[in-house]
C-alpha positions as CSV (number, residue, x, y, z in Angstrom):
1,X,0.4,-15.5,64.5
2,X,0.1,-18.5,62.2
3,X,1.2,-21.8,62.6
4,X,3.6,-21.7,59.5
5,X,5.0,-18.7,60.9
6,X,7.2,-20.5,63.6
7,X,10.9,-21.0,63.6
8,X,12.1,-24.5,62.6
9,X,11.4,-27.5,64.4
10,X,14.5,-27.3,66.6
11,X,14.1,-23.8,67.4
12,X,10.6,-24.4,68.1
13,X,11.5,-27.3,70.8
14,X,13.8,-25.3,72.4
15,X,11.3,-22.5,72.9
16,X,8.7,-25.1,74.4
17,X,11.5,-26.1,77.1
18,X,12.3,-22.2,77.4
19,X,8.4,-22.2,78.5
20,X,8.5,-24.7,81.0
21,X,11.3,-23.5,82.5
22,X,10.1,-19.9,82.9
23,X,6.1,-21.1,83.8
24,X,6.4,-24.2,85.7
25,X,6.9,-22.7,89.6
26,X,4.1,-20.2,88.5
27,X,1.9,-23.5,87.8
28,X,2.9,-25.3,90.8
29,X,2.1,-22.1,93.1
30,X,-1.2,-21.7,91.5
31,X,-1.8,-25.4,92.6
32,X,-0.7,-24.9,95.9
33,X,-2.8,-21.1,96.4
34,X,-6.0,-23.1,95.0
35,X,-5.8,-26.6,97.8
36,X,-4.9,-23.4,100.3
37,X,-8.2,-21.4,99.3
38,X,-10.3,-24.7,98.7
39,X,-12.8,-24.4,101.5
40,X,-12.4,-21.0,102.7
41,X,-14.7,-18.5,103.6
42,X,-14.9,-15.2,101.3
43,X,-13.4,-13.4,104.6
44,X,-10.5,-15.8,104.6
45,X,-9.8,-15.1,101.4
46,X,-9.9,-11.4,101.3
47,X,-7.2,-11.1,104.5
48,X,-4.7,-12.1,101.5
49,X,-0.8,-12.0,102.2
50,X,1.0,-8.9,103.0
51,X,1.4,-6.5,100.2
52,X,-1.5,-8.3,99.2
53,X,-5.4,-5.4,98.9
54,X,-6.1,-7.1,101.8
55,X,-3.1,-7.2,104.4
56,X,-4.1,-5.4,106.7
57,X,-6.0,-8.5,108.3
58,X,-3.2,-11.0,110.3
59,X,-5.7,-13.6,111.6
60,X,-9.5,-13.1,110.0
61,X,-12.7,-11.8,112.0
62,X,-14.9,-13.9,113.7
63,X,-17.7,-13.7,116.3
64,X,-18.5,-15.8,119.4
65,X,-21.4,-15.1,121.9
66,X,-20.2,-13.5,125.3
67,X,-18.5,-16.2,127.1
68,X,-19.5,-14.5,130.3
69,X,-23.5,-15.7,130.8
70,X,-24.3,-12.7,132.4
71,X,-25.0,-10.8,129.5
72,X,-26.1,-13.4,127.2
73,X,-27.2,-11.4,124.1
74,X,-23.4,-9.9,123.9
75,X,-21.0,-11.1,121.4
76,X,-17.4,-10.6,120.9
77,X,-15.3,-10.3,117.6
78,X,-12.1,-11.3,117.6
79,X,-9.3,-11.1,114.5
80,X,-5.7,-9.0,114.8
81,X,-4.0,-6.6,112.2
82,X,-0.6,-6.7,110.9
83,X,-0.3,-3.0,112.5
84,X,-2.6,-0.6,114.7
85,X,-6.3,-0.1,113.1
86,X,-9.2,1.6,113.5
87,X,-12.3,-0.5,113.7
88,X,-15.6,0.0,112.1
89,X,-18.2,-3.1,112.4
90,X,-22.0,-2.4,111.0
91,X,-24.5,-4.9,112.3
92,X,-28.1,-4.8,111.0
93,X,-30.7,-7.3,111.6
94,X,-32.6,-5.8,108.8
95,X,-35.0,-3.4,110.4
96,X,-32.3,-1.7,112.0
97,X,-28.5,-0.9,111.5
98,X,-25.7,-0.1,114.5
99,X,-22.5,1.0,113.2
100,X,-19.6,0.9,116.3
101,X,-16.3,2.0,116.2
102,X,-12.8,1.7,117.8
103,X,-9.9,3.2,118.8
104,X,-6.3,1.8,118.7
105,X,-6.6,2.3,122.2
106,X,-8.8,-1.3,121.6
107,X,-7.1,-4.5,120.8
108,X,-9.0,-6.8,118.8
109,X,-6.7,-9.7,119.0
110,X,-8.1,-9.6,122.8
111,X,-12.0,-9.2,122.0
112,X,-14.2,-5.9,120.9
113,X,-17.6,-6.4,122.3
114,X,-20.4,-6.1,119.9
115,X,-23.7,-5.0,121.9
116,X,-26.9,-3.4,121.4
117,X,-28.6,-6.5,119.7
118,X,-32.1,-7.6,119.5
119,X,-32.9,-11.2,121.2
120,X,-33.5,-14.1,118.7
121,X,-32.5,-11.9,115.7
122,X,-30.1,-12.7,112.8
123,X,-27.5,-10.5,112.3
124,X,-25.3,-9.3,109.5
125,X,-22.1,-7.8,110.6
126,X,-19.6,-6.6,108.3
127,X,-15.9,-5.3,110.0
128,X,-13.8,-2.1,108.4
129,X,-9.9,-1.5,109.3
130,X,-7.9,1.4,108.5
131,X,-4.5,2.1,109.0
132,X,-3.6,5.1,111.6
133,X,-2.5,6.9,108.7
134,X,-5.3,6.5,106.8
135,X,-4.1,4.8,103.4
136,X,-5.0,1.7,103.7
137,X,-8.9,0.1,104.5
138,X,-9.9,-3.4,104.4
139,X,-12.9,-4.9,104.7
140,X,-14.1,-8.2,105.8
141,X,-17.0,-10.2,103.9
142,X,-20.2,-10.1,106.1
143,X,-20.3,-12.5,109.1
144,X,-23.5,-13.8,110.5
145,X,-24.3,-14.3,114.0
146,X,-27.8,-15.1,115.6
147,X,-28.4,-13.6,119.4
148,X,-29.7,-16.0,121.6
149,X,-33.9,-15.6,122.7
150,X,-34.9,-13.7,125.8
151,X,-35.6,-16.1,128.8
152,X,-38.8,-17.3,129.2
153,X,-41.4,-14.6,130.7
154,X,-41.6,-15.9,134.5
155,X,-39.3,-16.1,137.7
156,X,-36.0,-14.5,135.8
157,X,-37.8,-12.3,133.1
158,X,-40.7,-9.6,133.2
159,X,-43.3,-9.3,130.6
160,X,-42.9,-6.1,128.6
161,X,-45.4,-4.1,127.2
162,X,-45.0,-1.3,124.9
163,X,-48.2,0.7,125.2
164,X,-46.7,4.2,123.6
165,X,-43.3,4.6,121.3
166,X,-42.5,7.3,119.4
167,X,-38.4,7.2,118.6
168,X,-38.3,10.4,116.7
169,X,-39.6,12.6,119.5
170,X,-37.6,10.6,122.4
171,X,-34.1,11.5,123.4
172,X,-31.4,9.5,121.7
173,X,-30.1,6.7,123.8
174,X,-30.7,3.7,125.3
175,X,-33.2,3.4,128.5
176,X,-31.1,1.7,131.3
177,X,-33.2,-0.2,134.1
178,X,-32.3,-1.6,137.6
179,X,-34.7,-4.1,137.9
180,X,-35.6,-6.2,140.6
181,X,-38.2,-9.2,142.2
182,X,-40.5,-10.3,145.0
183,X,-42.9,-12.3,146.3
184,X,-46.4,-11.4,147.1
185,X,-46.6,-10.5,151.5
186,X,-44.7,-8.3,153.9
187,X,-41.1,-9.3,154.2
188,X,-41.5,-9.5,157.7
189,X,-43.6,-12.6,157.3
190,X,-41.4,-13.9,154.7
191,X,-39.4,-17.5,154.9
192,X,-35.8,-17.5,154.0
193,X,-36.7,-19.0,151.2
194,X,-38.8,-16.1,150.0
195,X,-36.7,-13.8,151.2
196,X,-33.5,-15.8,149.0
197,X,-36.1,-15.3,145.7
198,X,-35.8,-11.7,146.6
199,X,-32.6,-10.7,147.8
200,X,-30.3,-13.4,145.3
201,X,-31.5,-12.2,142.1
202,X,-31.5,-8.9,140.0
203,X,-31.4,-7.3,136.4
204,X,-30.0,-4.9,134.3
205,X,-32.0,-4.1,131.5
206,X,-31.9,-1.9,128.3
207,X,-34.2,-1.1,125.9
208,X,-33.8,0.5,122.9
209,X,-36.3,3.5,121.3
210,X,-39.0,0.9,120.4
211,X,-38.8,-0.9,123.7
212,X,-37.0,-3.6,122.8
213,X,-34.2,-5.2,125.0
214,X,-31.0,-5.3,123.8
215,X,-28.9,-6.2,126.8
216,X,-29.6,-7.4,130.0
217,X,-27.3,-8.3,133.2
218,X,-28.3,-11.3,136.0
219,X,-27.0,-10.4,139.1
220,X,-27.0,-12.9,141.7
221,X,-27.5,-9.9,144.5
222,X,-30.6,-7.6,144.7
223,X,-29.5,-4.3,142.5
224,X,-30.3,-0.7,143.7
225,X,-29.1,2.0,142.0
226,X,-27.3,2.4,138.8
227,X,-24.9,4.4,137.2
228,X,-23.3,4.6,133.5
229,X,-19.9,5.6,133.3
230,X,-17.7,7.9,131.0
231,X,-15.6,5.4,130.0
232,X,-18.9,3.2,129.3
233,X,-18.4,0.6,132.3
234,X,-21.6,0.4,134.5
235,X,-21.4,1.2,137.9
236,X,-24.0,0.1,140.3
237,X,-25.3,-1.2,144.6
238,X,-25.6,-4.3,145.7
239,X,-28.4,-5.0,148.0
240,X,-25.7,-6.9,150.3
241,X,-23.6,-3.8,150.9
242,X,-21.4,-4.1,148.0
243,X,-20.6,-1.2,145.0
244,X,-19.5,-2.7,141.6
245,X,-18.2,-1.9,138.0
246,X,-19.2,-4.2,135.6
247,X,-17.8,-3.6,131.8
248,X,-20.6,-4.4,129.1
249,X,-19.5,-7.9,128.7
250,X,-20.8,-8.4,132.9
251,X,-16.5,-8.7,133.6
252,X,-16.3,-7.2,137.1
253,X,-14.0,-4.3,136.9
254,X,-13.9,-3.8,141.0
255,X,-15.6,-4.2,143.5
256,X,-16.0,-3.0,146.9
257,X,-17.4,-3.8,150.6
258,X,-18.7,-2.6,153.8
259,X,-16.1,-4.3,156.1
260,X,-18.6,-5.0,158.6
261,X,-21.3,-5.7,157.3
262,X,-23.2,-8.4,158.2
263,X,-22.9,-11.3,155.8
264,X,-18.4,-11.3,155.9
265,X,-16.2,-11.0,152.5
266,X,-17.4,-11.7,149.7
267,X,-16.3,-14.2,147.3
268,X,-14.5,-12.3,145.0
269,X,-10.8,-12.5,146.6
270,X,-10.2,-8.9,145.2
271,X,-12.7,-7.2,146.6
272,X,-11.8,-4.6,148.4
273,X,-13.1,-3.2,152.0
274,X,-14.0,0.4,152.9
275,X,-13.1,-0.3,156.7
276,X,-15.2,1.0,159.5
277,X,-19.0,0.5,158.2
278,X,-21.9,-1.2,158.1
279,X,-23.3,-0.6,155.0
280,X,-22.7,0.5,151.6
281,X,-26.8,1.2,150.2
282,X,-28.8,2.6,147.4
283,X,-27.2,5.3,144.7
284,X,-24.0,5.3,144.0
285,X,-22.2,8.3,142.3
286,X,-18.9,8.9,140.5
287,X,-17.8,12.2,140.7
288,X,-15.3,14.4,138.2
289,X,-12.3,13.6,140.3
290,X,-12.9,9.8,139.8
291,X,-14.1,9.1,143.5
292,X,-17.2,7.6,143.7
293,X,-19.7,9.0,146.6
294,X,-21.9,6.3,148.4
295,X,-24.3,6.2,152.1
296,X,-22.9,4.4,155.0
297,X,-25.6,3.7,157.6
298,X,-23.7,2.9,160.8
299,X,-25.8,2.5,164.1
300,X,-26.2,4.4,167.5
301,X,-27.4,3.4,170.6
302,X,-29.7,6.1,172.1
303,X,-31.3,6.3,174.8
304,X,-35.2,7.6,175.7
305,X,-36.0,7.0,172.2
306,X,-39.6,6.5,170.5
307,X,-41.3,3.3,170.4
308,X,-44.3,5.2,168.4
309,X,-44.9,7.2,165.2
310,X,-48.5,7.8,166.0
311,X,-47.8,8.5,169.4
312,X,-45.7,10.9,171.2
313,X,-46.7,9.9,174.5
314,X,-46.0,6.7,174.1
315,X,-43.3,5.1,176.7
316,X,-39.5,5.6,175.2
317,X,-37.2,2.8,175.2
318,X,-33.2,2.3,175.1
319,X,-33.3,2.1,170.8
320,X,-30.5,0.7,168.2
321,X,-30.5,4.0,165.2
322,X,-29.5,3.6,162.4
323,X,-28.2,7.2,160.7
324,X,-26.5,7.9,157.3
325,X,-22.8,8.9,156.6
326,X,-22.1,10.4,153.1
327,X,-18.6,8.7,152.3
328,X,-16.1,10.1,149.0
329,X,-13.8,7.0,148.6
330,X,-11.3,6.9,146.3
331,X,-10.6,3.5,144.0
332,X,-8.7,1.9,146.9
333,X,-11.2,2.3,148.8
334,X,-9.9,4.9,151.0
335,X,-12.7,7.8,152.5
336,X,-11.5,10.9,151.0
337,X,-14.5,12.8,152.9
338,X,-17.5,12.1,155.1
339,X,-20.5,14.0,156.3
340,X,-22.3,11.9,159.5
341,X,-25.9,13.0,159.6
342,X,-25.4,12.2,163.3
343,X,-23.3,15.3,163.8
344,X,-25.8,17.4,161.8
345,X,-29.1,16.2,162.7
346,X,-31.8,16.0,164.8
347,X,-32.2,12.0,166.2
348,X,-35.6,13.4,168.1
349,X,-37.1,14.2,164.7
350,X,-37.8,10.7,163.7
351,X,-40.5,10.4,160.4
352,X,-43.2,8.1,159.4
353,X,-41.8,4.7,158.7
354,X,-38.8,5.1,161.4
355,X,-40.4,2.0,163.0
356,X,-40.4,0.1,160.2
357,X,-38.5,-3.2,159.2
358,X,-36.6,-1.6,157.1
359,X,-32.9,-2.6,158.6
360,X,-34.1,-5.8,160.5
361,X,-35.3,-7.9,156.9
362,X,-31.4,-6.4,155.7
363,X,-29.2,-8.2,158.3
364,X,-30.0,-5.7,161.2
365,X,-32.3,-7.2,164.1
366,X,-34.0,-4.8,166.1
367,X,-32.7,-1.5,163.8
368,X,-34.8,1.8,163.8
369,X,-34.4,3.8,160.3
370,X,-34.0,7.6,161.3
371,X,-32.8,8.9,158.0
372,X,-33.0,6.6,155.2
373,X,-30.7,8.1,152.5
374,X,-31.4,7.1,149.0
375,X,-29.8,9.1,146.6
376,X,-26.4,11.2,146.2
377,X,-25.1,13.1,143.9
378,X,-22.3,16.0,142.9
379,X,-23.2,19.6,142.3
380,X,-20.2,20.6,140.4
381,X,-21.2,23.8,140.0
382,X,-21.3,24.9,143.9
383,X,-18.9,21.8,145.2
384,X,-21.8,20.9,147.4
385,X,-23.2,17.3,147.6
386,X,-27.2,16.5,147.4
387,X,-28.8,14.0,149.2
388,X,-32.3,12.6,150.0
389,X,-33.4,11.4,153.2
390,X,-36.7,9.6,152.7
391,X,-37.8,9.2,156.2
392,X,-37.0,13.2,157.5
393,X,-39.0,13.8,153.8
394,X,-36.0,16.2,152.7
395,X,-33.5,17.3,150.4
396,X,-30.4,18.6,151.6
397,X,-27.3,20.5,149.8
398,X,-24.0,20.3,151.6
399,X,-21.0,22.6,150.9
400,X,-18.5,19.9,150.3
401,X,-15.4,22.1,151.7
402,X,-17.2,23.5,154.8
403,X,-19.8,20.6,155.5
404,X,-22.1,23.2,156.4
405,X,-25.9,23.1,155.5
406,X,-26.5,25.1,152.5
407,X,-30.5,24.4,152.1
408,X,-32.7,22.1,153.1
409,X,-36.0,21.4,150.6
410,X,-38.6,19.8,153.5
411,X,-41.5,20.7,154.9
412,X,-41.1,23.1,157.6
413,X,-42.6,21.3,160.3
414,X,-40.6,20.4,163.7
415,X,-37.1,21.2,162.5
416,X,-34.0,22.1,165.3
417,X,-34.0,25.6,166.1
418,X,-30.4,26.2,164.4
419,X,-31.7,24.5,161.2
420,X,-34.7,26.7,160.5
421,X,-32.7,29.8,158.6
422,X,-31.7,26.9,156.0
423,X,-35.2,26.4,155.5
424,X,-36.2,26.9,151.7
425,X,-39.7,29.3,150.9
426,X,-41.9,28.2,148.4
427,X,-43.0,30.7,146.0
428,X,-45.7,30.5,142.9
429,X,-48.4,28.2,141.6
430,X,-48.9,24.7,142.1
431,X,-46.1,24.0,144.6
432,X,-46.7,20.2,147.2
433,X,-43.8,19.6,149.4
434,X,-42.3,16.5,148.4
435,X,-42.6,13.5,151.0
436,X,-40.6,10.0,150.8
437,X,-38.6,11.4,148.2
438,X,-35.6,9.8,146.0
439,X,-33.0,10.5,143.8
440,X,-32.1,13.8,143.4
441,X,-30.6,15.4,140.3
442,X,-29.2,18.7,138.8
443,X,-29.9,19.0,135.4
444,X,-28.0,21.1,132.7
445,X,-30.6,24.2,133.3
446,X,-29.2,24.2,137.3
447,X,-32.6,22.8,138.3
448,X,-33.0,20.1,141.2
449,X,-35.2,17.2,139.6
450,X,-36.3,14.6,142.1
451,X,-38.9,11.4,141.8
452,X,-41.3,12.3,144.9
453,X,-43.3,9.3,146.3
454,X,-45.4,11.5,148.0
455,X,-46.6,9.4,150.5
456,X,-48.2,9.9,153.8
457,X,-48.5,13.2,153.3
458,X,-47.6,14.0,156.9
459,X,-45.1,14.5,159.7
460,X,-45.2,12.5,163.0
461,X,-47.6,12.8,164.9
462,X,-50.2,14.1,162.8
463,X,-52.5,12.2,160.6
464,X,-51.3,10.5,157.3
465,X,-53.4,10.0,153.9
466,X,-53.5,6.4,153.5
467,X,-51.9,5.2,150.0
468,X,-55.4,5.5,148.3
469,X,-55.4,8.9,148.6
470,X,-51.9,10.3,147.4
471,X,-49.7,9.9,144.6
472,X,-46.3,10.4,143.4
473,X,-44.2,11.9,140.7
474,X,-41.5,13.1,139.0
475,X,-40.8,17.1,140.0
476,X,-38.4,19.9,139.2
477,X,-37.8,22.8,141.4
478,X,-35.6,25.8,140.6
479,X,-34.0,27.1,144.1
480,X,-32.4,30.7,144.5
481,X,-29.9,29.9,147.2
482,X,-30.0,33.8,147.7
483,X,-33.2,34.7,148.3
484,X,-33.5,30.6,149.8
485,X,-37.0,30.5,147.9
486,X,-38.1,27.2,145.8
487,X,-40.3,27.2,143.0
488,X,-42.4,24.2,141.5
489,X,-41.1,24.3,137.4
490,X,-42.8,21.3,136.4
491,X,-44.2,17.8,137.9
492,X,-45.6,14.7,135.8
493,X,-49.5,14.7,138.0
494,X,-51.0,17.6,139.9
495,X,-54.0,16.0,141.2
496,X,-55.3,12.0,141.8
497,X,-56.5,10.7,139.1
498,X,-56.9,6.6,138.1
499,X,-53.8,7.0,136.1
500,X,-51.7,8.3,138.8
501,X,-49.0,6.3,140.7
502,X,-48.7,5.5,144.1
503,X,-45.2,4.4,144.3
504,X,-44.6,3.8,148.3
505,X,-41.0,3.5,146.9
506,X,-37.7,3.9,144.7
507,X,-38.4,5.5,141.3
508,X,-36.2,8.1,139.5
509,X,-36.7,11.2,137.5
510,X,-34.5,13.0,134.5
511,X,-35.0,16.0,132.6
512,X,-33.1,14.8,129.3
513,X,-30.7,17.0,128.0
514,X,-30.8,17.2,124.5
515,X,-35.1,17.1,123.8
516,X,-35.5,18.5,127.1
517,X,-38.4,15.7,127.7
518,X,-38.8,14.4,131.3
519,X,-38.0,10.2,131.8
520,X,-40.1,9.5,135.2
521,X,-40.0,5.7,136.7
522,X,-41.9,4.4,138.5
523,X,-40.5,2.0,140.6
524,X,-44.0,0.4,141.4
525,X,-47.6,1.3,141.0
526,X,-49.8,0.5,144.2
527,X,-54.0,0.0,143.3
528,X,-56.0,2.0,144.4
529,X,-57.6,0.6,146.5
530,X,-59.4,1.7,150.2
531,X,-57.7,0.1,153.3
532,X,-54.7,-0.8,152.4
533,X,-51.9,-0.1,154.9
534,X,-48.1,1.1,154.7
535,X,-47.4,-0.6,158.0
536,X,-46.1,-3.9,157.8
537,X,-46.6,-4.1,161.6
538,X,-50.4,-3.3,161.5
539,X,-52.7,-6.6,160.9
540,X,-55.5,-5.0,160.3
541,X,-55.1,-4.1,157.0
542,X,-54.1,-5.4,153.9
543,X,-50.1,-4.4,153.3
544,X,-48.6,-2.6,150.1
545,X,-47.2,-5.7,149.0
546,X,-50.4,-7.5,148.9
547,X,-51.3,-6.9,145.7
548,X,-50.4,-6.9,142.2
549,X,-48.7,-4.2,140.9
550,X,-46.4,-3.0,138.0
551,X,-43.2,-0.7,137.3
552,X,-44.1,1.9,134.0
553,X,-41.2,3.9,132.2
554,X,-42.4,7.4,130.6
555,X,-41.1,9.8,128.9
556,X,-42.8,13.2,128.2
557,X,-42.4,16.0,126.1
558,X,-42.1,19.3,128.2
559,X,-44.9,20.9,127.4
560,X,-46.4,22.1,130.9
561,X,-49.2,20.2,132.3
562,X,-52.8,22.2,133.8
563,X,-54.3,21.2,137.3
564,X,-56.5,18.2,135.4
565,X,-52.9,16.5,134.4
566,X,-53.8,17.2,130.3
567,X,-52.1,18.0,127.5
568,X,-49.3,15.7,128.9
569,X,-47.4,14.3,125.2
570,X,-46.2,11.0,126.4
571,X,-43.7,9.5,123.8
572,X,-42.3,6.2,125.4
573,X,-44.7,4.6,127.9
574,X,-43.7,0.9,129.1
575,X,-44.6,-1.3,132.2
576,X,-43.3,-4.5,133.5
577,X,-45.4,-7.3,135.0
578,X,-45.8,-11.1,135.4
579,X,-48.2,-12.1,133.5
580,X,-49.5,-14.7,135.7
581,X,-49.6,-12.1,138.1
582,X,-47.2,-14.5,141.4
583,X,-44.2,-11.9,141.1
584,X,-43.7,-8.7,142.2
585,X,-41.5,-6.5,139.1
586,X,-39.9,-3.4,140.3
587,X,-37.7,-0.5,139.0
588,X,-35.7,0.3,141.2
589,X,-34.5,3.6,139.4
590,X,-32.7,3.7,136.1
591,X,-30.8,7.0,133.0
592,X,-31.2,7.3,129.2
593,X,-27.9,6.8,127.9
594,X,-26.4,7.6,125.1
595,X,-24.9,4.3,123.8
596,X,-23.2,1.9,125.9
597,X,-20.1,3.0,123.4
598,X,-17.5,6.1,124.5
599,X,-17.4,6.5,120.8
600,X,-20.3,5.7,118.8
601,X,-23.3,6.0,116.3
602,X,-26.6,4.6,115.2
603,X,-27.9,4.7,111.7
């Protein structure tokens, strides 16, 4: 259109007022919407109105570190929906991309936790909603956040080395650790201040496929063992007789407590006691029903009882024994069932290390350790319950509705008369009897896998190897509780060799369930070294503890190793160690896990 083909002047005037009339509020709301937008972020702007591309975002992502300075290189993210969503969030650092995702069940007006992050890292996180219904996705503009740095490698953080990784030939998952401290010495000769540095300080560590950490927990009590929960929360022993569920923010779920143990309540106000015991100690265990099983060692006071291992003429004494009880409590802390090794066992058949100071550097002066239970756990499958007693060197199945003796996995050697028919046989090639073991497990084949320290080698009173001369490993047996024979399927070393482990204690074995490789840990690795004694009591020698040593993490295909421990395919292979070689690292035990995620993927 041309100028000269306009109306008249008036007309035309009276169309320029029409204009401003119809086009003025439109002009003043553009005014307004740009000072409102001046400023903000791209995310900001994308949330929009409602009815808007991008209404399904109320208030707009955004992502804080983990107020909770347990687990420092968590985050959380924090924005709310005009109606339920489903939550994706991608992070990459730009090596590697995690994509989570959420429920409705999660509110994220109340926090999601975002973790699974490498330390010191910049990362990109972008966040997804869609409606239940699926018609509607929004997504926010990419966020950046920068994780914190590990501590520095000393007192509160080991070294790590990665000598082997191999992620596409390891199981899936994340490699949980219960990691723990000490000074150099025997804890006997310890000052409370040592013994504080040992006792008042703890990790939880995770590593990813490469051996990176991507989440770690301080505890402020010595951790034992450790267990990952379906609903992702981590369950896990306090050295000071407590069991707690921690989510993966470090929020104590609950908590629990021996009522009389020896250092009163603790702190937290909602703590709740299991009345009657002593203890609460080492693996804790959730079973199917949602009860959790634990060991209570409570003490007796026996009369005529040894004052040697080496011995048996020795004089006996009036002795305080402690004994295990497997408790089944229930979130209230109520026993649902009990099984008092007491009522089961022989006290006369004490085992190498029953004189030690085990219980009196725990809060228990002048304590013998008959049975030292340290690990429990469900067989489903039979309703029986497994436990090993390191000091009677045995594995035991127990019919949960009967509390009868099923089996008992042990060397056969001075064993109640009534006790002998439960007895397991070995049968085939390459079968040792496991000694000082820990922490058995059935796997999904209906196989018992255990971590054997294989100590001693021996039963009071007859002579021990000294730690130069054994070694320990991870082990699976098959068992036919028919015939009650025992067969050796697989172990990580057959024979001492300078790569072997002498772990004197703790460790943990898995066979993985969906590579089938074996995760072994061992909890420490004692040198090799001639004269060296077990004994904290014997002054002659040098002690276990004397010496440098470090915690490794392996993984290994299953491919079946020959009597010279070859053709072994190690695919992860990690150890922990202070590098200026003053503090003790150990494992204490540890699981691959999936993701620390009920529902989730990596990409």
């Amino acid at each position: 259109m041309t100028f000269s083909t306009w109306p008249s002047a008036i007309t035309f005037h009276t169309f320029l007022k029409l204009l401003v009339v119809l086009f003025l509020p439109f002009l003043v709301l553009l005014g307004s919407c740009s000072q409102n937008n001046a400023g903000k972020t791209e995310t900001e702007q994308l949330a929009g109105a409602e009815g808007s591309p991008q209404s399904l975002f109320k208030l707009l992502p955004s992502v804080v570190q983990n107020p909770n300075p347990r687990v420092p290189l968590a985050a959380v993210l924090t924005f709310s929906a005009r109606q339920p969503v489903n939550v994706r969030v991608t992070i990459s650092d730009g090596k590697r991309q995690q994509v989570i995702e959420f429920d409705t069940t999660h509110d994220p007006s109340l926090g999601l936790p975002l973790v699974g992050m490498r330390a010191g890292r910049e990362h990109k996180i972008v966040v997804e909603i869609q409606s239940v219904d699926g018609e509607k996705m929004n997504r926010s503009a990419e966020i950046t956040y920068v994780t914190p740095p590990l501590p520095a490698m000393g007192k509160k953080f080991p070294t790590i080395d990665v000598k082997t990784s191999k992620p596409a030939e390891m199981e899936p998952g994340i490699t949980l650790l219960s990691v723990r401290r000490r000074g150099f010495g025997r804890a006997i000769w310890m000052s409370k201040t040592q013994l504080k540095f040992s006792r008042e300080f703890s990790l939880l560590l995770a590593l990813d496929n490469e051996g990176e950490v991507i989440w770690y927990y301080e505890s402020d009590a010595r951790i034992a063992g450790v267990d990952h929960l379906e609903n992702g929360n981590i369950l896990f022993q306090l050295g000071d007789y407590r069991t707690v569920i921690i989510d993966v923010l470090g929020n104590k779920v609950q908590e629990w407590y021996a009522e009389k143990r020896p250092y009163g309540k603790p702190e937290n106000v909602n703590a709740i006691p299991i009345k009657g015991i002593q203890t609460l100690h080492h693996q804790p265990h959730q079973m199917p029903n949602g009860h959790f099983l634990s060991f209570a060692a409570n003490a007796r006071v026996i009369e005529n009882y040894y004052t040697s291992e080496t011995d048996p003429n020795a004089p006996r004494a009036t002795q305080t024994v402690m004994g295990d009880t497997i408790i089944e409590f229930d979130k209230n802390g109520n026993i649902i069932w009990s099984w008092n090794a007491f009522d089961y066992l022989d006290t006369s058949r004490i085992g190498y290390n029953t004189l030690d100071a085990y219980w009196p550097t725990r809060g228990f002066p002048n304590h013998l350790d008959w049975t030292h239970a340290n690990g429990v756990t469900y067989d489903e499958k039979r309703d029986a319950i497994l436990i090993s007693l390191r000091v009677q060197d045995a594995i035991i199945s127990i019919d949960r509705e009967t509390k009868e003796i099923n089996w008992i996995l042990g060397v056969h050697s001075d064993w109640r008369d009534d006790l002998k028919s439960k007895l397991l046989t070995p049968i085939g090639d390459n079968f040792r009897w496991p000694y000082h073991g820990h922490n058995p497990r059935v796997t999904k084949q209906d196989t018992i896998v255990i971590y054997d320290n294989g100590i001693l080698q021996a039963r009071p009173f007859d002579d021990f190897l000294p730690p130069d001369k054994t070694f320990s490993r991870g082990v699976e047996f098959d068992i036919d509780e028919t015939a009650m024979t025992i067969r050796q399927l697989w172990a990580s070393d057959h024979k001492l060799t300078p790569d072997t482990c002498n772990g004197w204690a703790m460790g943990d074995a898995h066979r993985l369930p969906i590579t089938d490789n074996m995760l072994i840990i061992d909890a420490l690795c004692v040198p090799q070294i001639e004269g060296i004694s077990y004994d904290q009591y014997d002054t002659s020698k040098r002690s276990t503890d004397d010496f440098p040593y470090r915690p490794r993490i392996r993984e290994y295909k299953r491919n079946d190793t020959d009597d010279n421990n070859v053709n072994k395919d190690m695919v992860f292979n990690v150890e922990l160690y202070d590098s200026d070689e003053l503090i003790l690292w150990q494992v204490y035990g540890g699981m691959r896990i999936p993701s620390f995620y009920v529902k989730n993927k990596d990409e």
